[in-house]
PyMOL Python script that loads the backbone (N, CA, C, O; Angstrom):
from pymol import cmd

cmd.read_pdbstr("""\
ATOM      1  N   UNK A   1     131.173 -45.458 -64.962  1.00  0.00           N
ATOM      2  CA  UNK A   1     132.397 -46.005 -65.483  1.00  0.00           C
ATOM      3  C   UNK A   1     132.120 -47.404 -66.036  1.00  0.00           C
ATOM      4  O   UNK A   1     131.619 -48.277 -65.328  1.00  0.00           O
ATOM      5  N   UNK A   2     132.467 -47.605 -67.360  1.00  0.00           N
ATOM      6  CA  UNK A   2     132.215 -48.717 -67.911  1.00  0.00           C
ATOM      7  C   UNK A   2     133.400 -49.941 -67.481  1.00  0.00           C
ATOM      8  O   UNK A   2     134.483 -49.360 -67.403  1.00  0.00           O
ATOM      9  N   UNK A   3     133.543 -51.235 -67.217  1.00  0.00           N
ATOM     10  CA  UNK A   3     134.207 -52.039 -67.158  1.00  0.00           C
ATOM     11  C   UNK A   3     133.795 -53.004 -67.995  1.00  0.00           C
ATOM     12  O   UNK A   3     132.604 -52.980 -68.307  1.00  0.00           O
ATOM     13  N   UNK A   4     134.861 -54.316 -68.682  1.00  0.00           N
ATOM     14  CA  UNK A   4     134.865 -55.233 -69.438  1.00  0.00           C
ATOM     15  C   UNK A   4     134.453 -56.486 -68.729  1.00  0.00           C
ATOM     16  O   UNK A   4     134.771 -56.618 -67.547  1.00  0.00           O
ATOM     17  N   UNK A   5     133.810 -57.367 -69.314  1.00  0.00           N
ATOM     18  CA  UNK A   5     133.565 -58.756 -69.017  1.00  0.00           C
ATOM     19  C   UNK A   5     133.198 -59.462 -70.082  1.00  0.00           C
ATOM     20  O   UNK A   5     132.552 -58.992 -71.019  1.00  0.00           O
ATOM     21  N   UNK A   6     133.652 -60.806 -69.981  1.00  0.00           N
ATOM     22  CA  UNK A   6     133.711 -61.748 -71.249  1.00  0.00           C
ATOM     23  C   UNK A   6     132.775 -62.574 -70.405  1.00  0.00           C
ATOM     24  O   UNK A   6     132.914 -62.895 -69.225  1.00  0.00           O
ATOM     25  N   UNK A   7     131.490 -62.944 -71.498  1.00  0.00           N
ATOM     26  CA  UNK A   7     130.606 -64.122 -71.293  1.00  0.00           C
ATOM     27  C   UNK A   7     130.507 -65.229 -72.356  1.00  0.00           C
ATOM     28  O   UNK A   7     131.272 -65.067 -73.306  1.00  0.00           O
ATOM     29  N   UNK A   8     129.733 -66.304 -72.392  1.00  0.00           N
ATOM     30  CA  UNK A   8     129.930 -67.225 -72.913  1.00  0.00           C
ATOM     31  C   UNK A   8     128.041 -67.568 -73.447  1.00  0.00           C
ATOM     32  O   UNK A   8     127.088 -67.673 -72.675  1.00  0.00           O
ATOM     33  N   UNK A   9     128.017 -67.676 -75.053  1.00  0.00           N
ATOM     34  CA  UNK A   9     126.754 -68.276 -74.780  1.00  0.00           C
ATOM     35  C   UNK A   9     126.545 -68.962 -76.524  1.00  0.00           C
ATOM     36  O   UNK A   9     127.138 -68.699 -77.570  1.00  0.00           O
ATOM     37  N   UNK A  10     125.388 -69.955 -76.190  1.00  0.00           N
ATOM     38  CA  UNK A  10     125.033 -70.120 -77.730  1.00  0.00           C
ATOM     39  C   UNK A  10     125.202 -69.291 -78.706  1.00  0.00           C
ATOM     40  O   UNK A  10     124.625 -68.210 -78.822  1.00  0.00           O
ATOM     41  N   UNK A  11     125.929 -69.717 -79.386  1.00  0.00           N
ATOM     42  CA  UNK A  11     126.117 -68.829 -81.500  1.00  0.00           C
ATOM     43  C   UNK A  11     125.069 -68.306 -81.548  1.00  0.00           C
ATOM     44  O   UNK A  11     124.964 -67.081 -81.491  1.00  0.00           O
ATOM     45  N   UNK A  12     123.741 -69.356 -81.699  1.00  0.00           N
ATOM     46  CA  UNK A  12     122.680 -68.698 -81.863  1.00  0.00           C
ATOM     47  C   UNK A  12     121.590 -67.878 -81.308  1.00  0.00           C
ATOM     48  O   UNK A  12     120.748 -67.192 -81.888  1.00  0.00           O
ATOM     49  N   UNK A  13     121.775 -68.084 -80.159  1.00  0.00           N
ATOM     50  CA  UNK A  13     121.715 -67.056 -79.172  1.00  0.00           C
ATOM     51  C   UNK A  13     122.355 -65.164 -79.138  1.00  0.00           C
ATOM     52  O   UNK A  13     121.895 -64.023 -79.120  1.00  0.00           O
ATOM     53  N   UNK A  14     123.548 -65.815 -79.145  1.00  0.00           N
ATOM     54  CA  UNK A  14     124.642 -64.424 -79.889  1.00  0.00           C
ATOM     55  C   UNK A  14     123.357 -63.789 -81.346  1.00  0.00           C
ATOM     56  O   UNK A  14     122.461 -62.948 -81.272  1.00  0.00           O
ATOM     57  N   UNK A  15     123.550 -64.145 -81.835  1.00  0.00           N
ATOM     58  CA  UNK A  15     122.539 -63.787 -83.337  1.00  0.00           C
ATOM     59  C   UNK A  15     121.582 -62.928 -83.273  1.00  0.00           C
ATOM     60  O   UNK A  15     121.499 -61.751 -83.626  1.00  0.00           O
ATOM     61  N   UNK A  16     120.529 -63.993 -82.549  1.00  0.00           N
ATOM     62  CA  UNK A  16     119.365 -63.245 -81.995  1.00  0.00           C
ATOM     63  C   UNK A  16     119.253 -61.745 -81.533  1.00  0.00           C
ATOM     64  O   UNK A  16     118.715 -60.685 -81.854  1.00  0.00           O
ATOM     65  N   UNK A  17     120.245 -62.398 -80.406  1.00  0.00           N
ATOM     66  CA  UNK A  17     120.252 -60.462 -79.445  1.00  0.00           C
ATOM     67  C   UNK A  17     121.361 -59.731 -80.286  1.00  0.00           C
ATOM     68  O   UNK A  17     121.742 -58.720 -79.697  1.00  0.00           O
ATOM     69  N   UNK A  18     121.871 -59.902 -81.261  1.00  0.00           N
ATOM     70  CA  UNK A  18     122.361 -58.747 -81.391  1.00  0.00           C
ATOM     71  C   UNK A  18     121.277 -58.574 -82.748  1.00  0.00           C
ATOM     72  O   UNK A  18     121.553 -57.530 -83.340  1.00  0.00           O
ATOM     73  N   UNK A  19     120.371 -59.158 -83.253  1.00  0.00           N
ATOM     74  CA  UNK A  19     119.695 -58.628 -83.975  1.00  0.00           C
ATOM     75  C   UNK A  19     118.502 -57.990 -83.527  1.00  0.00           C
ATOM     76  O   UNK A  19     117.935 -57.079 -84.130  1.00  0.00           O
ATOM     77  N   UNK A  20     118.000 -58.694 -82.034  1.00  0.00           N
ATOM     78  CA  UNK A  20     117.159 -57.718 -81.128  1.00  0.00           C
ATOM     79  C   UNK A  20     117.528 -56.542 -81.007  1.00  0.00           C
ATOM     80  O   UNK A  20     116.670 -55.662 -80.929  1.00  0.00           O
ATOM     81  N   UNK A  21     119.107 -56.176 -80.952  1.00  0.00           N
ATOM     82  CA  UNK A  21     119.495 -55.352 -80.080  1.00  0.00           C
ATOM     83  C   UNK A  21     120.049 -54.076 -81.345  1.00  0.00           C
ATOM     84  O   UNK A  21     120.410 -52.912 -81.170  1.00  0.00           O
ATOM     85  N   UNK A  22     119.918 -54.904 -82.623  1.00  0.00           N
ATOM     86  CA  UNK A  22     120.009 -53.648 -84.006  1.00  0.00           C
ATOM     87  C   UNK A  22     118.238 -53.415 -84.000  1.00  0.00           C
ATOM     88  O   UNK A  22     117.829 -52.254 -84.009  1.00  0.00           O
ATOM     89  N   UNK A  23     117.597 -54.152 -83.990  1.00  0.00           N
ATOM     90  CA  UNK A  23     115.708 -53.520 -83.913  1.00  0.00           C
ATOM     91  C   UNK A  23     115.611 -52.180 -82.671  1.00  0.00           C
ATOM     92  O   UNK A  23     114.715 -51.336 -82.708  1.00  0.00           O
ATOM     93  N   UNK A  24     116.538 -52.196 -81.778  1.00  0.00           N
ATOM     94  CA  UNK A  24     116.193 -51.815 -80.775  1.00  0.00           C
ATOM     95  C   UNK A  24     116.951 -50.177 -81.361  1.00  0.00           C
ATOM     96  O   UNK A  24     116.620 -49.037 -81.036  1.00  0.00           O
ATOM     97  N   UNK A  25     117.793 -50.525 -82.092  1.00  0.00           N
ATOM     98  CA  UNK A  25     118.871 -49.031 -82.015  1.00  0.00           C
ATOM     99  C   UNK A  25     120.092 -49.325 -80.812  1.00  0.00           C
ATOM    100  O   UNK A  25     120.681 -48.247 -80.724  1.00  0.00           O
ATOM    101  N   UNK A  26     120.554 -50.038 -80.114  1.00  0.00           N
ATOM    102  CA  UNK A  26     121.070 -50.296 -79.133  1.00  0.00           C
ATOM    103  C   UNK A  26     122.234 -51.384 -79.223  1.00  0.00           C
ATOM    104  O   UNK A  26     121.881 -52.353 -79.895  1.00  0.00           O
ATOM    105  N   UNK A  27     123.430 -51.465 -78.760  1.00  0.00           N
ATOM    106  CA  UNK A  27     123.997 -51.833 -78.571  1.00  0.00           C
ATOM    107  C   UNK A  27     124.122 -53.695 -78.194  1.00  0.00           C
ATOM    108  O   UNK A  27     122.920 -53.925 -78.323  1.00  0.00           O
ATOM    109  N   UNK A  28     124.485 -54.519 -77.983  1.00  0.00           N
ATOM    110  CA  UNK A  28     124.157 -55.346 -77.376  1.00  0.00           C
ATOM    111  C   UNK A  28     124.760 -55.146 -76.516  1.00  0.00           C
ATOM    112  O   UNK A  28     123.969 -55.347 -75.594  1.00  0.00           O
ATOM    113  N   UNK A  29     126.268 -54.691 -75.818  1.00  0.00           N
ATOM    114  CA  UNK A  29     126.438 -54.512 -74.567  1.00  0.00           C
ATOM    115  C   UNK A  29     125.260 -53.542 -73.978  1.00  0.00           C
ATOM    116  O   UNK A  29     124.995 -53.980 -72.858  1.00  0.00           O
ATOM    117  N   UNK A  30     124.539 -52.538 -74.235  1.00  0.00           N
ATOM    118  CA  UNK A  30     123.639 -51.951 -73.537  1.00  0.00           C
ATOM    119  C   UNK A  30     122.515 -52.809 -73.302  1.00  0.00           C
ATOM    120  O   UNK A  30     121.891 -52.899 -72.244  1.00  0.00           O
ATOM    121  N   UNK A  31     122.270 -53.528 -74.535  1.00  0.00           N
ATOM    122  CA  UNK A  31     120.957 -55.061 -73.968  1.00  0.00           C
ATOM    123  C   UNK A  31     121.212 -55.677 -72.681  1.00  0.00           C
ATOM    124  O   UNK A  31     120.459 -55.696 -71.708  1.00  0.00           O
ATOM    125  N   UNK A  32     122.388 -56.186 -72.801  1.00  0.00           N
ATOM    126  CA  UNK A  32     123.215 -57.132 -71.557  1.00  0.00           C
ATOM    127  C   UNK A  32     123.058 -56.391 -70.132  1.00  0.00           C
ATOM    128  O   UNK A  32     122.702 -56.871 -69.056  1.00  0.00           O
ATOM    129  N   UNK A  33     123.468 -54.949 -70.490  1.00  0.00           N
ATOM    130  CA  UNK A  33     123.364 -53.853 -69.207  1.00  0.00           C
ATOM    131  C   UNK A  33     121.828 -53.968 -68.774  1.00  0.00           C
ATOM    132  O   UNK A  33     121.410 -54.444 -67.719  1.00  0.00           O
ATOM    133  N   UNK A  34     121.116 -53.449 -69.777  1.00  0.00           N
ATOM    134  CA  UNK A  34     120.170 -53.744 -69.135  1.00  0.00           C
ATOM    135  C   UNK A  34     119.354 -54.550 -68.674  1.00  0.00           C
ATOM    136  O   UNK A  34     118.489 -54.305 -67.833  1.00  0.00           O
ATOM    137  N   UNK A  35     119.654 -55.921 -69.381  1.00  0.00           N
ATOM    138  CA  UNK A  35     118.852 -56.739 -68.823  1.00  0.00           C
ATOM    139  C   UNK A  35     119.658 -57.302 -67.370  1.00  0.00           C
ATOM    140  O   UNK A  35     118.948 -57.650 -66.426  1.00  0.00           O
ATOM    141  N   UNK A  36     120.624 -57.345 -67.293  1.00  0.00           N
ATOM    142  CA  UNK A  36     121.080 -57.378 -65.737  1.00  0.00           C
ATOM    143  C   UNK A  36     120.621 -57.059 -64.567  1.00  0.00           C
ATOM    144  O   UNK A  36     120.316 -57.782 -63.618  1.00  0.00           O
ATOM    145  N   UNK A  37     120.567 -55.074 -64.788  1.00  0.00           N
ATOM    146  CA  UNK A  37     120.158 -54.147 -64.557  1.00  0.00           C
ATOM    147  C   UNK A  37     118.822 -54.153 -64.017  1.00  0.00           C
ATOM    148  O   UNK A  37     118.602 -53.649 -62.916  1.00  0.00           O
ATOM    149  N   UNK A  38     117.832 -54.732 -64.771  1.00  0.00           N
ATOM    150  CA  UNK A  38     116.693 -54.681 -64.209  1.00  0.00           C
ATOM    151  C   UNK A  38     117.252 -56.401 -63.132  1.00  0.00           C
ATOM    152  O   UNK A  38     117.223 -56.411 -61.901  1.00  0.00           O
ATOM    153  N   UNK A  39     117.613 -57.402 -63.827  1.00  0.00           N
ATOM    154  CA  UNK A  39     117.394 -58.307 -62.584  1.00  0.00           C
ATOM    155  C   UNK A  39     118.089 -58.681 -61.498  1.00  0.00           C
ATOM    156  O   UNK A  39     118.000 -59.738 -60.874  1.00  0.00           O
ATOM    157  N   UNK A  40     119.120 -57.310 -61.214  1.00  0.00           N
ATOM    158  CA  UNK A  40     119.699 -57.279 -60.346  1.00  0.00           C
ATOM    159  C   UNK A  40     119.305 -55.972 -59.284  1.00  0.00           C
ATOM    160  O   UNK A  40     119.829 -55.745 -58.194  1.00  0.00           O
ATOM    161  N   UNK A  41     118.268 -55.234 -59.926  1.00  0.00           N
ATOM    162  CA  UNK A  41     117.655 -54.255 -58.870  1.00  0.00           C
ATOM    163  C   UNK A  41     117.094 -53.803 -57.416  1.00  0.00           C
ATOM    164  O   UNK A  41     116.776 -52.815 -56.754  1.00  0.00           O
ATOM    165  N   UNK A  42     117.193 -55.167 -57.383  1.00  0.00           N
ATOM    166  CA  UNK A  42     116.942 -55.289 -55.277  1.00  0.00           C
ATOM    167  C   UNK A  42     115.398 -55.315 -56.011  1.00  0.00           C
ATOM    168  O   UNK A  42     115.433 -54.097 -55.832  1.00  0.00           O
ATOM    169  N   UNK A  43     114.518 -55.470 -56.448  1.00  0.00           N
ATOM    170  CA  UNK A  43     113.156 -55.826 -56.853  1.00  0.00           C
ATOM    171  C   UNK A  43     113.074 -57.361 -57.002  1.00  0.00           C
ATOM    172  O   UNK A  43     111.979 -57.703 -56.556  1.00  0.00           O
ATOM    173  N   UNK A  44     113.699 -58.316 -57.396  1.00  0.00           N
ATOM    174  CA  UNK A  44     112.924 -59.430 -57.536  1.00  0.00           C
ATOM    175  C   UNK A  44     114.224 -60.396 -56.404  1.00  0.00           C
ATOM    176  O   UNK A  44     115.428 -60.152 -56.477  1.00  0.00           O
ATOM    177  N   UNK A  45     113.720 -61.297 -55.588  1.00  0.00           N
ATOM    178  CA  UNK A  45     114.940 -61.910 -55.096  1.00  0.00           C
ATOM    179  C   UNK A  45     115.317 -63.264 -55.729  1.00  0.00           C
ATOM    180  O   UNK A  45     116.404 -63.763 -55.438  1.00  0.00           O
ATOM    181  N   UNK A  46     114.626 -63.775 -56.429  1.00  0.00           N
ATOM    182  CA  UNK A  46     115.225 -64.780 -57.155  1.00  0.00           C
ATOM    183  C   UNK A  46     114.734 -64.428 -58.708  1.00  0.00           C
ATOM    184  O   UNK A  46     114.131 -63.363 -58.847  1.00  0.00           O
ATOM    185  N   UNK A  47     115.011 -65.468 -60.180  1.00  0.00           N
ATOM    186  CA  UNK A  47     114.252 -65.396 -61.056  1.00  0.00           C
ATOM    187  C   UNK A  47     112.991 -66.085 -60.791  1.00  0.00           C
ATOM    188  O   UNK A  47     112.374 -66.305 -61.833  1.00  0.00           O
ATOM    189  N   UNK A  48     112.474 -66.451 -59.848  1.00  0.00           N
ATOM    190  CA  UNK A  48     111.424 -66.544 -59.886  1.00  0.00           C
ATOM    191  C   UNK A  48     110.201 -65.463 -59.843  1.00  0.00           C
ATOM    192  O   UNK A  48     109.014 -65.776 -59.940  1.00  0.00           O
ATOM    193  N   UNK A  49     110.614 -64.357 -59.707  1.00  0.00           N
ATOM    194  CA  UNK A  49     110.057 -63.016 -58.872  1.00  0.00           C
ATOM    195  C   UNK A  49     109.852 -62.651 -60.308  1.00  0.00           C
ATOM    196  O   UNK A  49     108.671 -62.411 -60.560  1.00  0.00           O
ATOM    197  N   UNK A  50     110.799 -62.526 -61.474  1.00  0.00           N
ATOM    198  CA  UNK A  50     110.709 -61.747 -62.509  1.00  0.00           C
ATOM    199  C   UNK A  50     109.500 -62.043 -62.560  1.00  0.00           C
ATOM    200  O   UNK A  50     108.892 -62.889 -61.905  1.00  0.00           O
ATOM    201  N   UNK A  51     108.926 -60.948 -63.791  1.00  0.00           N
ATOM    202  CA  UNK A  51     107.709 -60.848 -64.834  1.00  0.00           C
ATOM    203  C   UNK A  51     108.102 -61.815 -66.056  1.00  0.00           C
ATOM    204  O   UNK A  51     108.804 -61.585 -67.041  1.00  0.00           O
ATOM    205  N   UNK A  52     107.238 -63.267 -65.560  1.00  0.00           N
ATOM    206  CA  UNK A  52     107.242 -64.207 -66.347  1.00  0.00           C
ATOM    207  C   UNK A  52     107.656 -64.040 -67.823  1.00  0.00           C
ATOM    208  O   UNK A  52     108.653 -64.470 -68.404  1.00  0.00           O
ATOM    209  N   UNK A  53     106.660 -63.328 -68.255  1.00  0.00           N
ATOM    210  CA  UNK A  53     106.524 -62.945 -69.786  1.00  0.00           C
ATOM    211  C   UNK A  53     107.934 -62.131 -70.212  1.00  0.00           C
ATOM    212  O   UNK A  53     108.689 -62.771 -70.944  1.00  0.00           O
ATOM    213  N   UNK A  54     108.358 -60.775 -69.820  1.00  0.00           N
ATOM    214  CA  UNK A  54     109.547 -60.399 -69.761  1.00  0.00           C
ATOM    215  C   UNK A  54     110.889 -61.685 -69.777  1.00  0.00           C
ATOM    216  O   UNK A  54     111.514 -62.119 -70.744  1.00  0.00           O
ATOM    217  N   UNK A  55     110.981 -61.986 -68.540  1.00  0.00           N
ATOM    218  CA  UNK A  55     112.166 -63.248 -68.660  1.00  0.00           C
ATOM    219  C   UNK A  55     111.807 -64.350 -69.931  1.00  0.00           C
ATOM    220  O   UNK A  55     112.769 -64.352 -70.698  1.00  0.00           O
ATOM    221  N   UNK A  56     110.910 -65.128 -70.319  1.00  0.00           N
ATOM    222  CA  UNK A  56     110.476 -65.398 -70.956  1.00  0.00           C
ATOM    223  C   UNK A  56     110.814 -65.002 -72.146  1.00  0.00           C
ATOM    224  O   UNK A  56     111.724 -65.667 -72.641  1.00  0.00           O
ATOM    225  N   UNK A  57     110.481 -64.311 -72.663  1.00  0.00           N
ATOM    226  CA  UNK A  57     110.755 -63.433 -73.883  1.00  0.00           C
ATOM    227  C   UNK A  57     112.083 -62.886 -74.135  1.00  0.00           C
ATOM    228  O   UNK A  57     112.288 -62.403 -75.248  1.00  0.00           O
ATOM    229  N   UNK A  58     113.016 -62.890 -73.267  1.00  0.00           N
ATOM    230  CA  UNK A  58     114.089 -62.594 -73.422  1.00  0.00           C
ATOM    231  C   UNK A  58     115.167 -63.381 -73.383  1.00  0.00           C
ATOM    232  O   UNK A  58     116.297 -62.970 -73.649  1.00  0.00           O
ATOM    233  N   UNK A  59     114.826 -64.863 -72.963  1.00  0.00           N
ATOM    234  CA  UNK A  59     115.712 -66.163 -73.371  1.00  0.00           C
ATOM    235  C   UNK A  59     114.827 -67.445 -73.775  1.00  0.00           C
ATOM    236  O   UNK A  59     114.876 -68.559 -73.254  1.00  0.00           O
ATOM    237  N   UNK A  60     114.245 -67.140 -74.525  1.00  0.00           N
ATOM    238  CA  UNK A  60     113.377 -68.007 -75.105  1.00  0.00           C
ATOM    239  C   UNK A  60     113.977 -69.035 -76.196  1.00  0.00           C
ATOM    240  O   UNK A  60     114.960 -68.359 -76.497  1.00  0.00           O
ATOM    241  N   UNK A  61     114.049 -69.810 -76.738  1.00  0.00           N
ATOM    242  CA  UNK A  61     114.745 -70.747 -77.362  1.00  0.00           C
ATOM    243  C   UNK A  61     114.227 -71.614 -78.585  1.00  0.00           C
ATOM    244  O   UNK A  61     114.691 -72.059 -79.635  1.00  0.00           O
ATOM    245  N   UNK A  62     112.746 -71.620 -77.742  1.00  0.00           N
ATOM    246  CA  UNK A  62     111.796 -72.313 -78.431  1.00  0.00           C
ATOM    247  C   UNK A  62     110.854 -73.079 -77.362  1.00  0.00           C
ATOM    248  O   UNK A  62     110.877 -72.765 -76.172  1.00  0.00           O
ATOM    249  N   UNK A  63     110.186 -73.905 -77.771  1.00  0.00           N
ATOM    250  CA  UNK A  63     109.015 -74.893 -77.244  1.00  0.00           C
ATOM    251  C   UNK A  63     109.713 -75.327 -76.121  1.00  0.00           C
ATOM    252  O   UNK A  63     110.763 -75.853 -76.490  1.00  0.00           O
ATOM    253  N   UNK A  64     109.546 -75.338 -74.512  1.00  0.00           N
ATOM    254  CA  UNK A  64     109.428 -75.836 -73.503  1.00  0.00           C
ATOM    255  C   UNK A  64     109.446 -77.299 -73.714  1.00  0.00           C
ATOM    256  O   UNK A  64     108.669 -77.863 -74.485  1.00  0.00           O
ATOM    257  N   UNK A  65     110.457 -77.975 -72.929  1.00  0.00           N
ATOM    258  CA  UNK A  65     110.774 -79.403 -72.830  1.00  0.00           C
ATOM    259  C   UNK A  65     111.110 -79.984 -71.790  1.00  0.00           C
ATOM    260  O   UNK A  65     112.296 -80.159 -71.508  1.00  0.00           O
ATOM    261  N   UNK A  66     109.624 -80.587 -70.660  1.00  0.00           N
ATOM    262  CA  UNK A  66     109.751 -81.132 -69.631  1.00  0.00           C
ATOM    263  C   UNK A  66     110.476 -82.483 -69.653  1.00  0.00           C
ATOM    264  O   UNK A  66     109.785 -83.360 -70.172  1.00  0.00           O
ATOM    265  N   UNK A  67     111.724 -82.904 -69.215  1.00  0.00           N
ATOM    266  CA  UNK A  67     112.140 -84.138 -68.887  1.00  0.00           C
ATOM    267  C   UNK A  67     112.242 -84.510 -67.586  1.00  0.00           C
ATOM    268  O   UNK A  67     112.891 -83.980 -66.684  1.00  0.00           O
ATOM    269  N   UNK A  68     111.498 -85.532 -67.568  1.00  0.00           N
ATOM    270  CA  UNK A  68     110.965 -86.101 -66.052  1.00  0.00           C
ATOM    271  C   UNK A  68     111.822 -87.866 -65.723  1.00  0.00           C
ATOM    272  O   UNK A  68     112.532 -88.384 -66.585  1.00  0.00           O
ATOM    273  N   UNK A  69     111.668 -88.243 -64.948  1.00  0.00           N
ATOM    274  CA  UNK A  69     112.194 -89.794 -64.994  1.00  0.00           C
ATOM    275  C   UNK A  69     111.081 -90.291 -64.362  1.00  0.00           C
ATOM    276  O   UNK A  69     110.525 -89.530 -63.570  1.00  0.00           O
ATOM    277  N   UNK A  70     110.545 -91.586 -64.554  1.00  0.00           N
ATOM    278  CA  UNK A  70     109.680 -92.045 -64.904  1.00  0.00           C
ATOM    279  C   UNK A  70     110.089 -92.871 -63.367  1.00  0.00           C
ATOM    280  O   UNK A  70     111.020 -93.674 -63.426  1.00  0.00           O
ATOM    281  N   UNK A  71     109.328 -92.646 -61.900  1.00  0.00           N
ATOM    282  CA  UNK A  71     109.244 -93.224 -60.956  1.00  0.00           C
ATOM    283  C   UNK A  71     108.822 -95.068 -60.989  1.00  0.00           C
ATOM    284  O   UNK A  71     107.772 -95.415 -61.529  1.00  0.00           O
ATOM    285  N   UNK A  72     109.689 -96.026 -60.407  1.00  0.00           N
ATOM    286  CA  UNK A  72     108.918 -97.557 -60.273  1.00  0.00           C
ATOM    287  C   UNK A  72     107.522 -98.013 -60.052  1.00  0.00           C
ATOM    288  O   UNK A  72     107.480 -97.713 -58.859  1.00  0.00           O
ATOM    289  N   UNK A  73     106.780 -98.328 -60.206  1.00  0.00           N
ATOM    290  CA  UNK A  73     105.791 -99.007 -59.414  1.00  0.00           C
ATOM    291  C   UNK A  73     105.962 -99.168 -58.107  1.00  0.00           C
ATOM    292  O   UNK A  73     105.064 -98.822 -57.340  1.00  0.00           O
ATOM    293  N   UNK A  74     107.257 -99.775 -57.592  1.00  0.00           N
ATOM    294  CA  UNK A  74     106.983-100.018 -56.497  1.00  0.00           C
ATOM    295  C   UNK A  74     107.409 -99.287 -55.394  1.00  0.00           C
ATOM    296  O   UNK A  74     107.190 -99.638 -54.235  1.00  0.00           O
ATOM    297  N   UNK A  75     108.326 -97.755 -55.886  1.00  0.00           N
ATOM    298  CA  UNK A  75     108.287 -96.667 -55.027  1.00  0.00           C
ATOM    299  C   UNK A  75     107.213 -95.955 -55.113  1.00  0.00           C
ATOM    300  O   UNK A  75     106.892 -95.213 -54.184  1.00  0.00           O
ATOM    301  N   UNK A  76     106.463 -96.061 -56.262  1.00  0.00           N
ATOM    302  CA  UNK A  76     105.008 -95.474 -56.136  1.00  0.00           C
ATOM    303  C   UNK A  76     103.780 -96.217 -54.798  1.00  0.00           C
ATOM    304  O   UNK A  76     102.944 -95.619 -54.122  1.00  0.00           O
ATOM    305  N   UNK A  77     104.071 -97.432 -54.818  1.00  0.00           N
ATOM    306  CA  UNK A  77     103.483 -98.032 -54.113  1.00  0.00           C
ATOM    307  C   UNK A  77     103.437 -97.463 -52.471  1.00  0.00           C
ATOM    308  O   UNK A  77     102.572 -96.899 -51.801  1.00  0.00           O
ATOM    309  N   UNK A  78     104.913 -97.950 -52.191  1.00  0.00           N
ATOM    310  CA  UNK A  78     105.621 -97.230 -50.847  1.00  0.00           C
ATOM    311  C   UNK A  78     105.125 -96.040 -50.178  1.00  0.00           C
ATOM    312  O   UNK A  78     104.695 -95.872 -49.037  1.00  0.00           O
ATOM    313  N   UNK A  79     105.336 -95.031 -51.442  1.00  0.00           N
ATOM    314  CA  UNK A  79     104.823 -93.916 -51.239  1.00  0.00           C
ATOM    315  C   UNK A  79     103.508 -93.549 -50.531  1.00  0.00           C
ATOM    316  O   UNK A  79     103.302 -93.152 -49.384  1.00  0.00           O
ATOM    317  N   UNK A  80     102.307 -93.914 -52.020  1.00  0.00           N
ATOM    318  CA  UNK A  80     101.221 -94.222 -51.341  1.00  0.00           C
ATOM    319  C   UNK A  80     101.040 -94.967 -49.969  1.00  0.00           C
ATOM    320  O   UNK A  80     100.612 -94.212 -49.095  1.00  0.00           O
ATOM    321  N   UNK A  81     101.241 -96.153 -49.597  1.00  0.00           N
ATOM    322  CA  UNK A  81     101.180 -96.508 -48.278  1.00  0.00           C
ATOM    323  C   UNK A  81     101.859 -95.668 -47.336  1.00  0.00           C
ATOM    324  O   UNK A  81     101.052 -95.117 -46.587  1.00  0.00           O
ATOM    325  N   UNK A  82     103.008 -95.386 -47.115  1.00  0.00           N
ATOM    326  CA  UNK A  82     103.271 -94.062 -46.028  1.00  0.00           C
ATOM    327  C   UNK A  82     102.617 -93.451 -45.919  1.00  0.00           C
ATOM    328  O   UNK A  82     102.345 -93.279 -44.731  1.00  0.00           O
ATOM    329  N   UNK A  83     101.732 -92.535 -46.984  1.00  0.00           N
ATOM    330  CA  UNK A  83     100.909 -91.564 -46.548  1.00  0.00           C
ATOM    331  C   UNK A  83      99.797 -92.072 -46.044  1.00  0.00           C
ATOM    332  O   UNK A  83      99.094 -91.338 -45.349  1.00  0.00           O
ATOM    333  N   UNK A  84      99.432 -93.340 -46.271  1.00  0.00           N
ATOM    334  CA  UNK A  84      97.796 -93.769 -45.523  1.00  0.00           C
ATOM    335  C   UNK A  84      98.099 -93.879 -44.217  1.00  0.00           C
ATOM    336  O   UNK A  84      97.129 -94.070 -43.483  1.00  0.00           O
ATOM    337  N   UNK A  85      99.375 -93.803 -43.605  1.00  0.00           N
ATOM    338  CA  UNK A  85      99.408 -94.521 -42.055  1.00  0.00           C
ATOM    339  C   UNK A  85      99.381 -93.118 -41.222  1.00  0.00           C
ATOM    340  O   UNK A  85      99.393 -93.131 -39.991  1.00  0.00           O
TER     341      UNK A  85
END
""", "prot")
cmd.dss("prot")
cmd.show_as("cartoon", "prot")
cmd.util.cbc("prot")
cmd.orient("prot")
């Protein structure tokens, strides 16, 4: 039995998968099904479990962008000394 649900996501995102999902012959609600489907299978318990490459490939965006904050000197310092004692 099919039921309705409204999601929310990037325009361009939207685009993509439903042009994945015309390459595929398939629906994009059947994309959505299935990609759920597999990551809700009692097989992986977090996304960390997925098959990198799979998840990966299926919300990909572009180039990976680590933003970090840039620790003091002198909690770096701290740091280091706690651990010597």
């Amino acid at each position: 039995m099919d039921a309705k649900i409204t999601l929310s996501f990037d325009k361009q995102v939207i685009e993509r998968a439903k042009q994945y999902a015309e390459s595929q012959n398939i629906s994009l609600s059947r994309l959505m099904e299935f990609l759920l489907d597999k990551i809700t299978s009692g097989k992986f318990n977090d996304l960390e479990d997925l098959p990198v490459s799979d998840w990966v490939n299926a919300v990909a965006e572009g180039k990976a962008e680590y933003i970090t904050k840039s620790r003091k000197r002198s909690k770096l310092k701290d740091e280091y000394m706690n651990r010597k004692k």
